[in-house]
ZAMARGU-4260 file (C-alpha; in steps of 0.2 Angstrom, whole numbers, plus 5000, padded with zeros to 4 digits):
<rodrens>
0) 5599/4653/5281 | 5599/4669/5271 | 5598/4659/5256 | 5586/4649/5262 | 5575/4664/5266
5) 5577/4671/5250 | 5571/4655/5241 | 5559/4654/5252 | 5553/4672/5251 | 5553/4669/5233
10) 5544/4654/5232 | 5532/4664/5243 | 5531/4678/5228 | 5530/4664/5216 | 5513/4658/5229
15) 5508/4676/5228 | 5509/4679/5210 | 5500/4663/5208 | 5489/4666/5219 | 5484/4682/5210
20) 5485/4677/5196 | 5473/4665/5201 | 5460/4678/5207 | 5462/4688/5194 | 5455/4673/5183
25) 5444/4672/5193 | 5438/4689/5198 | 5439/4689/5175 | 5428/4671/5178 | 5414/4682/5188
30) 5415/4696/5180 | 5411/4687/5162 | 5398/4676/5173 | 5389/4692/5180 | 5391/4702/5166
35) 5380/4686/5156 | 5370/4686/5169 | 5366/4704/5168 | 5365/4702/5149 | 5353/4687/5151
40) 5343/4700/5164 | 5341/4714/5151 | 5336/4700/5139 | 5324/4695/5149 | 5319/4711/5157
45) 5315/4716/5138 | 5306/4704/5135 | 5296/4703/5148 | 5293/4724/5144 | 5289/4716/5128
50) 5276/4707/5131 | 5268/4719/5145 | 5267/4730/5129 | 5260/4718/5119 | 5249/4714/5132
55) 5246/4733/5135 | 5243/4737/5116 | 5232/4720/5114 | 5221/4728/5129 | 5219/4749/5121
60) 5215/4739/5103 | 5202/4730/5111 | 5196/4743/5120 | 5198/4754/5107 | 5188/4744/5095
65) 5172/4742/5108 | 5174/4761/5113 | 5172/4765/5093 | 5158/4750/5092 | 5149/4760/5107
70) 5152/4775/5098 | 5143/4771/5085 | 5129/4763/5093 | 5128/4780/5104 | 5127/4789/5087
75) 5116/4778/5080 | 5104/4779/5095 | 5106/4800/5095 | 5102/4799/5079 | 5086/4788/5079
80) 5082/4797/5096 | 5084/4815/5085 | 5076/4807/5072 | 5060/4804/5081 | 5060/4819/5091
85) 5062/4828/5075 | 5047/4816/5067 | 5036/4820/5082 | 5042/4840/5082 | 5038/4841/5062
90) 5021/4831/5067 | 5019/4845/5081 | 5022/4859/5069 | 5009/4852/5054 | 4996/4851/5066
95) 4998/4870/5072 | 4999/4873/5052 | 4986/4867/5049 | 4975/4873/5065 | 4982/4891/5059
100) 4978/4888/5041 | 4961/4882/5045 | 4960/4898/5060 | 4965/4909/5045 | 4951/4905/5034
105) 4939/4904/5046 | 4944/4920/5051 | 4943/4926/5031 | 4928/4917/5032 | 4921/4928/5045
110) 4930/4942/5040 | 4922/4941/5022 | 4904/4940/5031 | 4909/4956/5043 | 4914/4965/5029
115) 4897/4963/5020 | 4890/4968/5035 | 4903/4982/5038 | 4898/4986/5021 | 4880/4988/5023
120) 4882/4997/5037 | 4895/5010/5029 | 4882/5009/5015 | 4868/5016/5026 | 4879/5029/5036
125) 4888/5034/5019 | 4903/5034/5025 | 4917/5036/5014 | 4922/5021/5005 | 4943/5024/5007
130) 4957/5010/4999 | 4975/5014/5002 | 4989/5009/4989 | 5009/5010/4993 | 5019/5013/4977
135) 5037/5005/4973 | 5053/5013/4981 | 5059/5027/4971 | 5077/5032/4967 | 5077/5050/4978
140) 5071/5038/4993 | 5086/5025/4987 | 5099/5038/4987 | 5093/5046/5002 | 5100/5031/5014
145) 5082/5030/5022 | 5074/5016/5008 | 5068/5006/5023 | 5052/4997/5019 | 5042/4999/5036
150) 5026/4994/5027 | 5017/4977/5029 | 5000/4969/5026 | 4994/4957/5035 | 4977/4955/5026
155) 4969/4963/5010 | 4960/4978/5023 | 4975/4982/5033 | 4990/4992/5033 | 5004/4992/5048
160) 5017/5004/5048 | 5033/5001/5059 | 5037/5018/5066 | 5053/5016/5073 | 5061/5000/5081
165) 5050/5000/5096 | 5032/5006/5088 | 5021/5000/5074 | 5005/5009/5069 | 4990/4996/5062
170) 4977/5004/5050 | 4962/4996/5044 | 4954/5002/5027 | 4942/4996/5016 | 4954/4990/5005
175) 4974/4990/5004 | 4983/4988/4991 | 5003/4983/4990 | 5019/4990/4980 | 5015/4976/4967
180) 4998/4980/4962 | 4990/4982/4945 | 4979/4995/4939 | 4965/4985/4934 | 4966/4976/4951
185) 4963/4992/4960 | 4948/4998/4947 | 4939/4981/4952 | 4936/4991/4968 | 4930/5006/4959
190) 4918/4996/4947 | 4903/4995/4958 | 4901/5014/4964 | 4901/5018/4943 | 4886/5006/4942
195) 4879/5016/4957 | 4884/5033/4945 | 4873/5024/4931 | 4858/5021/4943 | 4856/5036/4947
200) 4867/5042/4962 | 4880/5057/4964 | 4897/5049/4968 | 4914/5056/4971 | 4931/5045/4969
205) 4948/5057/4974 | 4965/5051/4976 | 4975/5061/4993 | 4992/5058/4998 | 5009/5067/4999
210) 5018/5074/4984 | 5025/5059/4972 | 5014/5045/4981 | 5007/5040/4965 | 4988/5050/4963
215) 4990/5055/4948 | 4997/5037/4942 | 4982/5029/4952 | 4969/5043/4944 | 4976/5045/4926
220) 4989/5032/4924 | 5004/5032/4909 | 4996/5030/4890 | 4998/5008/4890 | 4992/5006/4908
225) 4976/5018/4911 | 4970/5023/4928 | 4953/5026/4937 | 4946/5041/4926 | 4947/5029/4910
230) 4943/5015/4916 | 4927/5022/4925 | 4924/5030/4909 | 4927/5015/4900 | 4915/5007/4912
235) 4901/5020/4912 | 4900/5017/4893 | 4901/5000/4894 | 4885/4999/4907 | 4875/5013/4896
240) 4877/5001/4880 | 4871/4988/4889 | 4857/4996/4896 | 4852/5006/4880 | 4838/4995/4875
245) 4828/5003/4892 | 4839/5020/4895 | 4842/5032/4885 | 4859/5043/4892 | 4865/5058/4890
250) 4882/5064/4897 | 4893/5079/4898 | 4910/5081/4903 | 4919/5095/4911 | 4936/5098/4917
255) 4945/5112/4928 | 4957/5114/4940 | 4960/5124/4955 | 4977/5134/4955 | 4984/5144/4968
260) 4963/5147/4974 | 4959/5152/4956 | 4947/5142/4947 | 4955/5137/4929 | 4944/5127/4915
265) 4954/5117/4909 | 4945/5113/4890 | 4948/5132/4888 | 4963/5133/4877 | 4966/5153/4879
270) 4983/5154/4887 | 4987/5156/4904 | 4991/5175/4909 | 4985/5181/4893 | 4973/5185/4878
275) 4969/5172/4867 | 4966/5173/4848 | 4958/5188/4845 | 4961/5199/4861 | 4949/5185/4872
280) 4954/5186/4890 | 4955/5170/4899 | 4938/5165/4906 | 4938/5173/4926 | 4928/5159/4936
285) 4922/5156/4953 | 4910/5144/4964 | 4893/5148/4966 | 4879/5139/4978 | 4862/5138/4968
290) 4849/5128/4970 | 4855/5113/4962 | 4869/5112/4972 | 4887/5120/4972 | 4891/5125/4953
295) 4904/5134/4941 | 4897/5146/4929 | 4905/5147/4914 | 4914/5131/4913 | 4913/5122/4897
300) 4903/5109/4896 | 4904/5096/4879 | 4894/5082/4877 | 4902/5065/4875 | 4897/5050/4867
305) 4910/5036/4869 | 4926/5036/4877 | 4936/5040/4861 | 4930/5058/4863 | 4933/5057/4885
310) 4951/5054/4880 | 4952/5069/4867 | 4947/5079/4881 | 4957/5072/4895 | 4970/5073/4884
315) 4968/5091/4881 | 4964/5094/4899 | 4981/5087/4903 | 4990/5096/4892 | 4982/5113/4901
320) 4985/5107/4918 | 5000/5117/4929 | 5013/5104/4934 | 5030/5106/4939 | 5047/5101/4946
325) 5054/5101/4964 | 5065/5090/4973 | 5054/5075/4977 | 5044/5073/4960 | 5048/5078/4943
330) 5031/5078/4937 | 5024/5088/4952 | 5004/5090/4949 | 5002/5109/4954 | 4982/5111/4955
335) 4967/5100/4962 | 4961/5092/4946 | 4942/5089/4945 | 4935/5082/4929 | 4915/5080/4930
340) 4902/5070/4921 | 4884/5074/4921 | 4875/5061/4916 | 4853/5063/4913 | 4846/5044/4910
345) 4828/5044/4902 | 4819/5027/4903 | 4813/5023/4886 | 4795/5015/4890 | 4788/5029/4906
350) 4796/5043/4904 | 4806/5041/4921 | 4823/5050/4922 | 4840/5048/4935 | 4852/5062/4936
355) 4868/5060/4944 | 4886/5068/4944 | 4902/5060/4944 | 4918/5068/4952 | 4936/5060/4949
360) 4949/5070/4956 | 4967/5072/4958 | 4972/5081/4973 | 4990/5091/4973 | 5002/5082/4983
365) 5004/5092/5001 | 5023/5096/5003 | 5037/5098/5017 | 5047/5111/5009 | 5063/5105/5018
370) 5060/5088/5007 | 5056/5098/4991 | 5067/5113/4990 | 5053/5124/4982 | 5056/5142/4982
375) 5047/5158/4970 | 5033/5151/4964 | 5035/5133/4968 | 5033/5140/4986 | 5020/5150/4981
380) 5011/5136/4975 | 5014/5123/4988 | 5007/5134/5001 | 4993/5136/4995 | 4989/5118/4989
385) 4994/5116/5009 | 4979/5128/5012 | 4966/5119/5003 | 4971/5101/5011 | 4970/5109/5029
390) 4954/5116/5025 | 4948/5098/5020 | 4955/5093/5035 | 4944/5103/5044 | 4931/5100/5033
395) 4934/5081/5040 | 4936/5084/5057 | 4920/5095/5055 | 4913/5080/5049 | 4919/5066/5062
400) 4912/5078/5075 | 4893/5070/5081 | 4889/5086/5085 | 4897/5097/5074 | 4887/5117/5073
405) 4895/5122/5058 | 4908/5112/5045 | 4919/5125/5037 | 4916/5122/5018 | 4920/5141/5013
410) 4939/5140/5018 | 4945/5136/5000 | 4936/5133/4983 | 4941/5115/4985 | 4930/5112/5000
415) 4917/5123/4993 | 4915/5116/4975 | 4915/5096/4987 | 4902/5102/4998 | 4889/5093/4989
420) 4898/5075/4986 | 4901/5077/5008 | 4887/5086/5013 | 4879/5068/5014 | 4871/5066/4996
425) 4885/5057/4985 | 4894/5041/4988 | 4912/5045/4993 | 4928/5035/4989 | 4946/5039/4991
430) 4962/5034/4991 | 4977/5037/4999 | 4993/5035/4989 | 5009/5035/5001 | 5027/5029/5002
435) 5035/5013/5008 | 5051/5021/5013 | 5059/5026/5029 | 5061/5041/5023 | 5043/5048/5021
440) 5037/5040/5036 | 5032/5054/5046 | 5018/5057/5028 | 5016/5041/5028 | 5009/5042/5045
445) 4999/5058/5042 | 4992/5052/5026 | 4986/5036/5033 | 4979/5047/5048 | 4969/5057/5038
450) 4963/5043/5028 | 4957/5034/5043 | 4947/5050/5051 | 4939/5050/5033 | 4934/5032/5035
455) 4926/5035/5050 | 4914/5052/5042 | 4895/5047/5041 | 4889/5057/5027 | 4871/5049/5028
460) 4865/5037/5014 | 4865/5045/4999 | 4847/5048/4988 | 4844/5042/4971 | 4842/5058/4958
465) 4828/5049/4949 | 4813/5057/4944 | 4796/5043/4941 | 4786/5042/4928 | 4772/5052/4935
470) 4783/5067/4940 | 4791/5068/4923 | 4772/5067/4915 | 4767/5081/4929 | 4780/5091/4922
475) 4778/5091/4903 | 4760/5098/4909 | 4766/5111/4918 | 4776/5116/4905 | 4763/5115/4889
480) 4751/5126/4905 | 4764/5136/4906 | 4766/5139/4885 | 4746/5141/4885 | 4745/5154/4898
485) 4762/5166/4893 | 4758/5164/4873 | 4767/5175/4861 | 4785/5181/4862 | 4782/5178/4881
490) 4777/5161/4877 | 4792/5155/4870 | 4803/5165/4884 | 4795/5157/4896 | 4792/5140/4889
495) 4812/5140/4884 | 4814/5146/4903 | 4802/5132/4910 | 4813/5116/4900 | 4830/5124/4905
500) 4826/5122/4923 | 4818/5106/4920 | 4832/5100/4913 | 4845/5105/4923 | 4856/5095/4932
505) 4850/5091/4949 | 4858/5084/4967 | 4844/5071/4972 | 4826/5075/4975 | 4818/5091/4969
510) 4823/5108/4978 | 4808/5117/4986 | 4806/5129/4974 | 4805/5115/4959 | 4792/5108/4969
515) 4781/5125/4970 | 4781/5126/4953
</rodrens>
């Protein structure tokens, strides 16, 4: 039984170890089976990602593709769509153009008609004729850090000023010139008050500004690019040429200046301070009122024929003139410079006769003596060349008043000796020189002030200094009565005494005591 048992418990091991190693086969059998199934899943799992990706990618190509094709339709649509608008705009803007351009020169064309008006009107009050001209920056306004332009000009009359950030100041003249102008362009304002000279009609032209603004550049100019004095000249001799088959003329020249109030002839070569040749004493002269108007005894007078011998003189004149140095002009003019022609035009076939007197001037410049540095007698000089443009000033002011009781000629020689060209029987013209800079705007502004109070003077309309045929013929009678009744020594004194004050150079009609006679 025991044995029997142990076979049978063998056999039974035998079963079990079959048995498990059954199992085990096929436990190995599953295994492999699921783990070709779970191959076979990734397999297919992978590919089925595949093809979702594929799918996917297909899709964001497509898409992509019409996003890019509506892209560009957009930008071309944005573009036509700017393209119009911008055809439409530029349409917009060429119509305003031309509505301003043709606004602008109706308004030059009314400006031009308003000026002839203004003109003739300025013409009967006498007001004085005044053109302001701006010269280049120079190099002390460069290095000061201030060479701001704050000019502009908005038309050929006008002037505008920008004060500071906030404030501009607008100024209208009768002409304005910019940096860029020419000397002959600004002479071509000049030329008709020198035919006006020629027919008979005292005129004055002077330059005003601050110290180094360019008057005497505008007045004298260099040597290759002459200013107003030789080209009025140069004129004058021009129109008496042409008119010398009906007029005969005669013209004088004379030439001073006015230094620290003393009266200076500047065609007088003794030296300054001292004796000329020969122990002669430089000539002591002054203003004095006569009958023909405000006159300077004693200054030299020489007779010119063409304008070879004007620039001898001026030349000469020049060379006698006080000038100076300071900080803001190395060629500081130092004296009011006044040359004068007197000019007697007798008409060949009745007799008749014009006289007429020409002032061009050059003013000193006035100075801030915080700008210029002056000291000793720099100072002395600038204060008084200040002096004599206050007085003018209030020569002016005088002037602009409606009403005014008494104008204050007799403050300085200056104002004195110019009584006659503003005492409302010559045809006045100035110009005001001034800076473009920052730096000088504060005399900018006080220059252009001036000027405009100036332009706003009615002096009265000036007289023609012509005598007729009738009164010239009256006259040679007097005199050959006058020769009958003297006779003798007395005779010729008084004949010689009778033609010097016929002759004389006379401010318009005849003086009352002309006309006794």
């Amino acid at each position: 039984a025991a044995a029997a048992a142990e076979d049978k418990a063998a056999a039974v091991g035998e079963a079990v170890d079959a048995t498990r190693k059954e199992s085990a086969a096929a436990v190995a059998t599953a295994e492999a089976g699921l783990a070709a199934e779970k191959e076979a899943a990734a397999a297919a799992a992978q590919a089925a990602d595949e093809r979702r990706a594929a799918e996917v990618l297909a899709v964001a190509e497509e898409w992509t593709e019409k996003l890019q094709q509506a892209a560009i339709e957009a930008e071309k649509a944005v573009a036509k769509a700017t393209a119009d608008e911008s055809a439409r705009m530029q349409g917009l803007v060429d119509a305003a153009n031309v509505e301003r351009d043709e606004n602008f020169q109706m308004y030059l064309k009314e400006n031009k008609v308003r000026k002839v008006v203004h003109n003739k009107l300025i013409e009967m009050q006498g007001n004085i004729r005044v053109f302001a001209r701006c010269r280049p920056m120079v190099a002390q306004e460069i290095s000061s850090g201030q060479a701001v332009d704050v000019t502009t000009f908005p038309t050929d009359e006008d002037v505008v000023i920008q004060r500071d950030s906030a404030t501009k100041a607008r100024f209208e003249f009768d002409a304005a010139y910019r940096q860029t102008s020419r000397q002959s362009e600004v002479f071509e304002g000049v030329k008709p008050i020198i035919t006006s000279f020629t027919d008979g009609y005292n005129v004055c032209i002077f330059a005003y500004g601050q110290t180094g603004s360019g008057k005497t550049y505008t007045m004298e100019g260099p040597p290759d690019d002459r200013g107003v004095n030789f080209r009025s000249l140069e004129e004058l001799f021009s129109l008496c040429e042409q008119r010398s088959d009906k007029t005969e003329y005669t013209l004088t020249l004379s030439y001073l200046e006015i230094y620290n109030e003393t009266v200076r002839d500047l065609l007088d070569d003794t030296p300054r301070g001292r004796g000329g040749p020969g122990g002669a004493e430089e000539k002591k002269l002054d203003v004095r009122q006569t009958a023909d108007g405000n006159v300077v005894p004693g200054l030299t007078e020489v007779p010119v024929t063409n304008i070879e011998e004007v620039m001898s003189l001026m030349a000469r004149g020049t060379d006698n003139r006080a000038v100076g140095s300071h900080d803001m002009n190395e060629h500081s003019s130092r004296s009011h410079s006044i040359m004068t022609i007197n000019l007697v035009g007798r008409n060949i076939q009745d007799a008749g006769t014009v006289r007429s007197k020409l002032h061009l001037i050059d003013l000193a410049g006035s100075e801030r003596v915080s700008k210029t540095d002056a000291t000793g007698e720099r100072l002395k000089e600038a204060q008084n060349i200040n002096k004599s443009l206050s007085a003018l000033g209030d020569v002016i002011n005088a002037l602009s008043g409606k009403k005014a009781a008494h104008v204050p000629y007799r403050n300085s020689k200056l104002t004195f000796l110019l009584q006659d060209s503003l005492a409302g029987n010559s045809k006045v013209m100035m110009f005001c020189n001034f800076s473009p800079a920052s730096y000088n705007c504060a005399e900018t502004m006080c220059s252009l002030n001036f000027a405009a109070r100036c332009r706003a003077v009615e002096l009265g309309q000036a007289k023609k200094g012509s005598e007729g045929a009738e009164v010239a013929k009256l006259k040679r009678m007097v005199a050959k009565l006058t020769e009958k009744l003297n006779g003798g020594g007395a005779e010729d004194k008084s004949s010689k005494s009778g033609r010097a004050s016929l002759t004389s150079p006379q401010r318009g009609t005849d003086s009352p005591a002309r006309g006794k006679r």
